[in-house]
C-alpha positions as CSV (number, residue, x, y, z in Angstrom):
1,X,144.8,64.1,111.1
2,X,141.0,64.6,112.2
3,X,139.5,67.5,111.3
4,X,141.9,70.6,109.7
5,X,142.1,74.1,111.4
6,X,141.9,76.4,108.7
7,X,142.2,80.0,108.6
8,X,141.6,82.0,105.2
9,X,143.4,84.7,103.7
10,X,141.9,86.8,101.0
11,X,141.2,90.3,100.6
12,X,137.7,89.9,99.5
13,X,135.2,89.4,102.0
14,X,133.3,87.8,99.7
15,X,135.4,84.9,98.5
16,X,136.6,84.3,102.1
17,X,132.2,83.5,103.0
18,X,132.6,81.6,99.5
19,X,135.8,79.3,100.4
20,X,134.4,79.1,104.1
21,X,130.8,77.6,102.8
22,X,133.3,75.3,100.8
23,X,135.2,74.3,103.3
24,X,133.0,73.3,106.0
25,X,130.0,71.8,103.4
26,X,131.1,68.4,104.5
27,X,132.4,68.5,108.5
28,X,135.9,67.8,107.4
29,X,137.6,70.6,108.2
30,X,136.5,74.4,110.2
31,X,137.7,78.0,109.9
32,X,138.6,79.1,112.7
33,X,140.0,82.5,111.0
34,X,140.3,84.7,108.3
35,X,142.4,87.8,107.3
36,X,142.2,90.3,104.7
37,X,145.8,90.6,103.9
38,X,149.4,88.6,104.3
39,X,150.2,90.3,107.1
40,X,147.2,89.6,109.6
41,X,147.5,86.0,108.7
42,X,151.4,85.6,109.9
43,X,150.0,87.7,112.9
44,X,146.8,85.2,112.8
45,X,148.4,82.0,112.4
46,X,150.9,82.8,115.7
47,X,147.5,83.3,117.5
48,X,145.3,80.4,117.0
49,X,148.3,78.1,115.2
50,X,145.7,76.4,112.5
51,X,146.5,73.5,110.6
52,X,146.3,74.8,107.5
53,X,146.1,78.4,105.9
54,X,144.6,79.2,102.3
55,X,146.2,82.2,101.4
56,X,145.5,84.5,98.3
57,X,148.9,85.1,96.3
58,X,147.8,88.6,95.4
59,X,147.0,90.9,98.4
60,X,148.1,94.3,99.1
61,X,150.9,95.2,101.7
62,X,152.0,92.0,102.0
63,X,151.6,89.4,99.2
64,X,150.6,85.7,99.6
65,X,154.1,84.3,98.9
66,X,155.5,86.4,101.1
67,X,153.2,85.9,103.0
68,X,153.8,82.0,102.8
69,X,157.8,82.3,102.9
70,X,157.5,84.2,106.4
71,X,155.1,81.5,108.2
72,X,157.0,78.6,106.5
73,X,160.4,80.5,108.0
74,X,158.6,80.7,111.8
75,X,156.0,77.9,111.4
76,X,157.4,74.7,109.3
77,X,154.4,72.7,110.6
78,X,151.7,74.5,109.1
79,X,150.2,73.7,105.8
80,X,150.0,76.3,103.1
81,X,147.3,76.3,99.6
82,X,148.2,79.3,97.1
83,X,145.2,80.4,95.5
84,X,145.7,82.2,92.3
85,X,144.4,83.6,89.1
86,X,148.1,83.0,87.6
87,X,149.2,79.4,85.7
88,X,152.6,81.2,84.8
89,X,155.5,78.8,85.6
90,X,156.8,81.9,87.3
91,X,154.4,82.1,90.2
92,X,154.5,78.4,90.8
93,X,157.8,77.8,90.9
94,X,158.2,80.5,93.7
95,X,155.4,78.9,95.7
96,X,157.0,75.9,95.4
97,X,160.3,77.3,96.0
98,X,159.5,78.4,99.1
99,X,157.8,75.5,100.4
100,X,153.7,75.7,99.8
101,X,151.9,72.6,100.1
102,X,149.5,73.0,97.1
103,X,148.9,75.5,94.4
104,X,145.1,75.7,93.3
105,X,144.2,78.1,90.6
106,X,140.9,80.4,91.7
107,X,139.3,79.6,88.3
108,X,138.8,75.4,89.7
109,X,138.9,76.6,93.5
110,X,135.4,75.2,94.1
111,X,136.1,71.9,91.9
112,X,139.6,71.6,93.4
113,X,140.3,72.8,96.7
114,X,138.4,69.8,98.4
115,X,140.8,67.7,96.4
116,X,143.8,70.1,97.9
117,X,142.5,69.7,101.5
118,X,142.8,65.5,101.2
119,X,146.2,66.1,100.0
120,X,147.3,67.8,102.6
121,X,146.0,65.4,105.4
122,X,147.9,62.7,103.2
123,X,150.9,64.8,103.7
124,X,151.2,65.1,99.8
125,X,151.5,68.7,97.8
126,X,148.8,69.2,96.0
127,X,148.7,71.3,92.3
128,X,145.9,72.1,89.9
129,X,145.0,69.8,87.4
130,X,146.3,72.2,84.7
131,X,149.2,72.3,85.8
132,X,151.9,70.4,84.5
133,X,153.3,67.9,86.9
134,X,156.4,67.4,83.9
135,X,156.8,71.1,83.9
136,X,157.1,71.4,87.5
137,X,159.5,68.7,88.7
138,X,162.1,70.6,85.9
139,X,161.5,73.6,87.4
140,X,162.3,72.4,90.8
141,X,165.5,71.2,89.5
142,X,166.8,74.2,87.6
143,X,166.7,77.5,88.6
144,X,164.4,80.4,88.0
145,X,163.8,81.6,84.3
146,X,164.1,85.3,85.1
147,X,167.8,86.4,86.6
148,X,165.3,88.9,88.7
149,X,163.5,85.9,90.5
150,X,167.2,85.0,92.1
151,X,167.9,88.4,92.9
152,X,164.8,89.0,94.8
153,X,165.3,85.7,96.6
154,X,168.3,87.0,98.2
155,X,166.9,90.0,99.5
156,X,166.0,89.7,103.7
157,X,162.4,89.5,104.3
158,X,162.1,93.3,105.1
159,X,163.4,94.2,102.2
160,X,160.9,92.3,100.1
161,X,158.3,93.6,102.4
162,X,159.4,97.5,101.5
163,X,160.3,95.9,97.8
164,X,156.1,95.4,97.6
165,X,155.3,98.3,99.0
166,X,157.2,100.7,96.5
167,X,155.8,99.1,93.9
168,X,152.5,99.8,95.3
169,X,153.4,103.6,95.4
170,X,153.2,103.9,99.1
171,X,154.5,107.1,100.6
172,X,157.7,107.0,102.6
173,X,155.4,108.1,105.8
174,X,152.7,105.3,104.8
175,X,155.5,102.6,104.9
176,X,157.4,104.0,108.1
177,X,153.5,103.6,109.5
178,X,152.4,100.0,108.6
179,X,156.2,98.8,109.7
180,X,156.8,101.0,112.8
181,X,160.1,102.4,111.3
182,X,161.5,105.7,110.9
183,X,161.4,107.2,107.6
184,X,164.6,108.0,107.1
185,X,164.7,104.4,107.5
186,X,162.3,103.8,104.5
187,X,164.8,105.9,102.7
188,X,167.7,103.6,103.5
189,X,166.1,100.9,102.2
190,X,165.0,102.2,99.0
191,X,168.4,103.1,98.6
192,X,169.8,99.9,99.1
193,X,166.8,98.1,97.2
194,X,167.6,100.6,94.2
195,X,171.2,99.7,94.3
196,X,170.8,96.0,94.4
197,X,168.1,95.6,92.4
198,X,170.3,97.7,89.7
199,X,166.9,100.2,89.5
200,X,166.9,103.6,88.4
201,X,163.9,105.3,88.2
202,X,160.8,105.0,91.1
203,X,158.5,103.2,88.2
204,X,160.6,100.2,87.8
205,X,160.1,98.7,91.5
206,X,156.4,98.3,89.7
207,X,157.8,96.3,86.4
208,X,160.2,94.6,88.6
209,X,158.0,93.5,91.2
210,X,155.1,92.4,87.9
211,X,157.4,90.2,86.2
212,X,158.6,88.2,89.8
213,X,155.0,88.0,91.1
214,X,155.7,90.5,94.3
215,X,152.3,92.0,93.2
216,X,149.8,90.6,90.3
217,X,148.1,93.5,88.7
C-alpha cells in the first residue's frame, strides 16, 4: 500500500487541523477529507472511498461506532482508527466487536497514531499501548460484560441511530428531520425501542445509552 487516503472524523475543527498536521508531517499518507460528525463521514467515505478513516467515537447524531459498524457493514475494505478519551473495556470491546482496525486513546494520539497508521498498511489492528493486549483477546472470546451491550447489538441500525438520538433529547420533529421520516414514525420507534430495551421513563434512553457507549458524556 503506497500512500493512505485518509479522511477524518471529529467534531472539533480544531483536532481535525491537529491530526491532519500529524498525519501528513512525513508524506506517508494525505487527507483527502474530513467530517464533523458520523454521519457525513459514511456519506464521505461513499464519495471519495479513502483508505482509511480516523473516526472520533463520541460525536453527536451519529456516534463513531456506529458510525464504524455502518461503513464496515457497506465498505469491508476500508480501514477504521477509533479515537477516544475512554480505556473502559466496554468501549473497546464494541470497536472491536464490530470490526475497527485500531483503537488509539486521544490522550497518546500524537505519540501513537503514526504507530496506528503503519499497522494498518501491515494489515495488523492496531491498540494503544495501555491497553491490555491479555485483556482484550478474553474479551473477544467471551461476551459483553453488560447484558445491555447484547441487547443493543441486536437492534437494526435505525434503531440505534434513533436509540442515540433520544438519548441526546432530540425532539420527535428534530429526529423526523435529520432522518427524512415521518414523525409518527419517530413515535413507532421509540415505542418499540422502549419496549425492547425494557425502558420506562424518557431519561433512561440517556443511562442506557452512557453505560453501552452510544454517547460518552
Amino acid at each position: 500500500m503506497g500512500e493512505l487516503r485518509v479522511l477524518l472524523a471529529d467534531d472539533h475543527a480544531i483536532v481535525r487541523q491537529g491530526l491532519r498536521a500529524l498525519i501528513e508531517s512525513e508524506g506517508k499518507a494525505r487527507v483527502i477529507g474530513e467530517a464533523a460528525d458520523g454521519r457525513e463521514a459514511v456519506r464521505l467515505v461513499e464519495k471519495l472511498a479513502p483508505d482509511l478513516a480516523i473516526m472520533d467515537i463520541g460525536m453527536p447524531g451519529l456516534n463513531g461506532l456506529e458510525a464504524t459498524r455502518q461503513l464496515k457493514e457497506r465498505f469491508p475494505e476500508v480501514k477504521v482508527i477509533i479515537l477516544s478519551m475512554h480505556s473502559e473495556d466496554i468501549y473497546l470491546y464494541q470497536a472491536l466487536k464490530i470490526g475497527a482496525d485500531g483503537y488509539v486513546l486521544k490522550s497518546a494520539a500524537f505519540e501513537e497514531l503514526k504507530l496506528a497508521l503503519d499497522a494498518v498498511k501491515r494489515a495488523e489492528i492496531y491498540l494503544s499501548s495501555s491497553v491490555s493486549q491479555a485483556l482484550i483477546q478474553e474479551f473477544l472470546r467471551l461476551e459483553p460484560p453488560l447484558v445491555a451491550s447484547r441487547v443493543i447489538e441486536k437492534l437494526t441500525p435505525r434503531e440505534r441511530e434513533i436509540f442515540q438520538l433520544l438519548a441526546e433529547g432530540k425532539s420527535r420533529r428534530e429526529m423526523a428531520q435529520m432522518l427524512s421520516i415521518s414523525p409518527k414514525t419517530i413515535d413507532r420507534h421509540r415505542e418499540n425501542l422502549k419496549r425492547k430495551l425494557n425502558i420506562q421513563k424518557e431519561e433512561e434512553f440517556l443511562h442506557l445509552a452512557r453505560i453501552t457507549g452510544i454517547v460518552t458524556w
